[in-house]
C-alpha positions as CSV (number, residue, x, y, z in Angstrom):
1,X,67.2,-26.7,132.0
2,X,67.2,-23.0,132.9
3,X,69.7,-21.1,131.5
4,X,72.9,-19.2,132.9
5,X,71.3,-15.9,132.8
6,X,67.7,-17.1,134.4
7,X,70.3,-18.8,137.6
8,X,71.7,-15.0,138.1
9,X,70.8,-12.8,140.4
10,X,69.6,-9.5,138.5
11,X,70.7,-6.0,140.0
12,X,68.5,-3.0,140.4
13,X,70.9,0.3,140.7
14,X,69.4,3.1,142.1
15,X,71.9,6.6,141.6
16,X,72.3,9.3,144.3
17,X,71.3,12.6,144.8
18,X,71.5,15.2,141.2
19,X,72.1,11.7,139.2
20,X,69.8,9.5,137.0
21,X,70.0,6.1,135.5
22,X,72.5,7.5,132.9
23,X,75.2,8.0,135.8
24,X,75.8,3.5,135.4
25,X,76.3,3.8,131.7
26,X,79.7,2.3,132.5
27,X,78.5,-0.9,134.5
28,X,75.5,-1.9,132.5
29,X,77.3,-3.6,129.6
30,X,79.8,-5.5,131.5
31,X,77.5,-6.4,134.1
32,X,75.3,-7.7,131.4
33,X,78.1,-8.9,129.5
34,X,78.6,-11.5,132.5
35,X,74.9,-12.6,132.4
36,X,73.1,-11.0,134.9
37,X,70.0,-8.8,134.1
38,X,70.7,-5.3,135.5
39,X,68.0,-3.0,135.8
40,X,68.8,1.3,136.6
41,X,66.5,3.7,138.4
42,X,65.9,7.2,137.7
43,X,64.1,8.8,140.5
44,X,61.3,10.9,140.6
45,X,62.4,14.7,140.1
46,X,66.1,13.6,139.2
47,X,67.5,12.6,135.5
48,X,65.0,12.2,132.4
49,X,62.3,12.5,135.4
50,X,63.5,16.0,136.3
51,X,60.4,17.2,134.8
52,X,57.9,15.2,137.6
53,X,60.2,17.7,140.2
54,X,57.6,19.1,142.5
55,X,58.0,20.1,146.3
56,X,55.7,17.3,147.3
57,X,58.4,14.5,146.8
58,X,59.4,12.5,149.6
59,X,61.6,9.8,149.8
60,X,59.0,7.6,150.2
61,X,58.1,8.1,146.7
62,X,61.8,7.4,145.7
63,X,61.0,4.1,147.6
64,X,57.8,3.5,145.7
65,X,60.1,4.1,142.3
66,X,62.1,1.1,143.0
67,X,58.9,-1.2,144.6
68,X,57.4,-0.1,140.7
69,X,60.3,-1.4,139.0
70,X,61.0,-4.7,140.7
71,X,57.1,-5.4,140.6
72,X,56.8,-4.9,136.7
73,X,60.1,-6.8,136.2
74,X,58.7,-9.6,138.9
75,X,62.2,-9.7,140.3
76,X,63.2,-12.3,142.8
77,X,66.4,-13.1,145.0
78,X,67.6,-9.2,144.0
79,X,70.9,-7.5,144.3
80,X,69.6,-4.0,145.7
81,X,72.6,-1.2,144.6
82,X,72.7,2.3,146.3
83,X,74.9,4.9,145.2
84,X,74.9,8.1,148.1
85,X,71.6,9.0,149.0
86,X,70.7,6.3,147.2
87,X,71.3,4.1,150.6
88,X,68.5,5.7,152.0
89,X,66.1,4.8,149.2
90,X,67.6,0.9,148.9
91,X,67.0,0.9,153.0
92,X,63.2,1.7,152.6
93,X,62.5,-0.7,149.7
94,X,64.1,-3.2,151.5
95,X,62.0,-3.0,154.2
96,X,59.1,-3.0,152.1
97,X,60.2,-5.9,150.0
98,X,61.1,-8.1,153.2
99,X,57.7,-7.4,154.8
100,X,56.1,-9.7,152.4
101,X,58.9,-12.4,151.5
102,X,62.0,-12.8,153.8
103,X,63.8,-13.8,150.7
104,X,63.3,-11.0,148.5
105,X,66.9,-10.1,148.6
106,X,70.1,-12.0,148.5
107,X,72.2,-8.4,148.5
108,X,72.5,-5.1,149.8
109,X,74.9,-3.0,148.4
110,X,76.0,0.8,149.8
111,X,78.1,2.2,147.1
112,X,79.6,5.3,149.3
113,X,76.3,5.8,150.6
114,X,74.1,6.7,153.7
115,X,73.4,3.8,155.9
116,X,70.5,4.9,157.7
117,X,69.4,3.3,161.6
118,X,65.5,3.3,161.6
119,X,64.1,6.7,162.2
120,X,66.8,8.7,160.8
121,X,66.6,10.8,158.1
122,X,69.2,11.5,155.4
123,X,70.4,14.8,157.0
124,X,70.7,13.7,160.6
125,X,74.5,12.4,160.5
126,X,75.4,16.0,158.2
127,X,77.3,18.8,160.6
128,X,75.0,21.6,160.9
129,X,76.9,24.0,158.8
130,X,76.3,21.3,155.9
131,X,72.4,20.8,157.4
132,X,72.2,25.0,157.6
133,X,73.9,25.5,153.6
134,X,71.4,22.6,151.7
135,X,68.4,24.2,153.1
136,X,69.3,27.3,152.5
137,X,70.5,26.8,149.1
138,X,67.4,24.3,148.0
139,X,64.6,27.4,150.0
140,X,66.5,29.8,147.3
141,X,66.1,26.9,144.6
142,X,62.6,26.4,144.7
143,X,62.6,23.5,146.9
144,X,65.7,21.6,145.6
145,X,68.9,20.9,146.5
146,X,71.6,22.4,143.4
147,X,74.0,20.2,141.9
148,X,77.3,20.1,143.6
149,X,80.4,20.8,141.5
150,X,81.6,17.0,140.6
151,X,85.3,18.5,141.3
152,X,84.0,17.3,144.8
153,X,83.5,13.5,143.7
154,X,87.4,13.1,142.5
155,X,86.5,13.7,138.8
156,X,88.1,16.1,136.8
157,X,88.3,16.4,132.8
158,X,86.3,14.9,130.5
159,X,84.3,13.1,133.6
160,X,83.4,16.0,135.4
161,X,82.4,17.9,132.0
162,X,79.8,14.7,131.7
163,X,78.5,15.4,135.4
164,X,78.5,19.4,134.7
165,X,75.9,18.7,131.9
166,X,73.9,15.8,133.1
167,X,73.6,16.3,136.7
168,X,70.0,18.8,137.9
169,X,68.7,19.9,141.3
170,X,67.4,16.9,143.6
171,X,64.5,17.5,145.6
172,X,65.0,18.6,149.2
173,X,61.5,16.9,150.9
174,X,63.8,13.8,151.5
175,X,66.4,15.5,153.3
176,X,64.4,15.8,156.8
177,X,62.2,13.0,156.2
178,X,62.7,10.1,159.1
179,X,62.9,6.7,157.7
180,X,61.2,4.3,159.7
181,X,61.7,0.6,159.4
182,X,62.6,-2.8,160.3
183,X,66.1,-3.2,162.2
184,X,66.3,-6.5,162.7
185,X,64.9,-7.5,159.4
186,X,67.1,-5.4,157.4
187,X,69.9,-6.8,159.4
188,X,69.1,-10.5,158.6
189,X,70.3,-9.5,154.5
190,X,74.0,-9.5,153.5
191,X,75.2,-6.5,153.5
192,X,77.9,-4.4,151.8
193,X,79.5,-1.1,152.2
194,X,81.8,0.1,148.9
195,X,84.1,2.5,150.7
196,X,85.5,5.3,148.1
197,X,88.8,6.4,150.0
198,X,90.6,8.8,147.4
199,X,89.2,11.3,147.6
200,X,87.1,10.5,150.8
201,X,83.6,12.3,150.2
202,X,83.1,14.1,153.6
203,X,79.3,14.2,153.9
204,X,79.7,9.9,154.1
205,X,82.1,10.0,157.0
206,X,79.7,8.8,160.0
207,X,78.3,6.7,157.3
208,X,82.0,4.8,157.0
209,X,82.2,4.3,160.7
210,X,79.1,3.5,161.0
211,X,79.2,0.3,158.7
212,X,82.4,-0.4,160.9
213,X,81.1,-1.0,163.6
214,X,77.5,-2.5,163.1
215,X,77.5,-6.3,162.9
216,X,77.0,-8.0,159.6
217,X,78.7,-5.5,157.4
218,X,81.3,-6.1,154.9
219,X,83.3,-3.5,153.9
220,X,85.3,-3.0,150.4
221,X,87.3,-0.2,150.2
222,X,88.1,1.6,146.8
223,X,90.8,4.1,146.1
224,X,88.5,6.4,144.2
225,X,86.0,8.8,144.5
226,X,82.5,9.2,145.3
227,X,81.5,8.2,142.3
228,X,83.0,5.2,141.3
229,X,80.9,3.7,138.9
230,X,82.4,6.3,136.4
231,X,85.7,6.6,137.6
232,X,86.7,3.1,138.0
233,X,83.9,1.1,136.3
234,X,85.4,-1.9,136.0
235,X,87.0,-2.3,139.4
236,X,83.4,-1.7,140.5
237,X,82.0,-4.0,138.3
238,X,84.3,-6.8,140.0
239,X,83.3,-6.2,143.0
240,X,79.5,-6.1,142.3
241,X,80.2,-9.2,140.2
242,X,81.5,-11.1,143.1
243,X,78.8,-10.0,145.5
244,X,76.1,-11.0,143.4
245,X,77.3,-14.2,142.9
246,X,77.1,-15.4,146.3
């Protein structure tokens, strides 16, 4: 008989923008712990990978980062995680994954994260003073976006010393680059937005009404921060838990 853990879906996590695979330190174990096999992301240009950072990376490659990890895992039936801009990058492997099997993915998860409509790009919801201050800062940093203050995400102390020293510059080709794909077929996988209300982030606002209002989204709010896998790990881990087990 197969076991527990081969029945599970596994999870692929992929961070947000500044972040790496080390921001779900706090998730892995317990998410493991509970038998599913959990697989984290570092992006090109971002984490342990901030060395790869060149201005020729698109999101596309981003996109091609998670393809690369599911194929060498030859992962079926996957929970799909985005944290942040991370929504963007879930939304284009998606649509690459579902072009070849419609069942490539029981779960889509936004963690406080953009929820793109095809042909939008991850800047197009962002007020133009936010649009005019990221290029501007990422022109003057060599064609990446600086790390925010973490102050910003709800984390103060000991947390937001851990962000200060991990976090590095993201690179900006993403930020203007449209992401085309399938509307309908993205639409035909469950889908979850993780709502992170205290503080409210205020770059994901169109992003929260947004998953109010299109069809097919279920919404889970959490009275935390942006970043909520190290703020309130294990509420988050409950929640991913009972998502994945559907």
């Amino acid at each position: 008989m197969p076991s527990t853990e081969a029945a599970l879906a596994p999870i692929v996590l992929v961070h947000g923008a500044w972040g790496g695979a080390w921001i779900w330190q706090r998730v892995l174990g317990p998410l493991r712990d509970a038998g599913h096999a959990v697989f984290a992301v570092t992006l090109t240009g971002d984490g342990d990978r901030a060395h790869l950072r060149t201005p020729d990376i698109s999101l596309q490659t981003h996109v091609a980062d998670v393809l690369g990890l599911i194929a060498a895992e030859e992962l079926h039936d996957v929970v799909l995680v985005g944290h942040s801009y991370g929504g963007m990058v879930i939304t284009g492997t998606a649509d690459r994954l579902l072009q070849a099997d419609a069942r490539a993915l029981r779960q889509l998860v936004y963690i406080d994260a953009m929820v793109p409509l095809p042909g939008e790009s991850w800047g197009e919801q962002h007020s133009a003073e936010v649009v005019a201050a990221r290029t501007a800062a990422a022109l003057a940093n060599d064609h990446a976006l600086p790390p925010p203050d973490p102050a910003g995400f709800g984390l103060a102390g000991a947390d937001r010393d851990w962000l200060l020293r991990r976090q590095v510059p993201h690179p900006f080709g993403p930020y203007r680059e449209p992401l085309p794909f399938d509307g309908a077929r993205w639409a035909a996988v469950p889908r979850a937005f993780i709502d992170c209300t205290q503080p409210a982030y205020p770059t994901i606002a169109p992003m929260r009404q947004r998953v109010r209002q299109l069809p097919g989204f279920e919404v889970i709010e959490m009275a935390t921060g942006h970043c909520p896998m190290v703020s309130a790990a294990q509420a988050l881990v409950g929640h991913l838990l009972a998502l994945a087990g559907r």
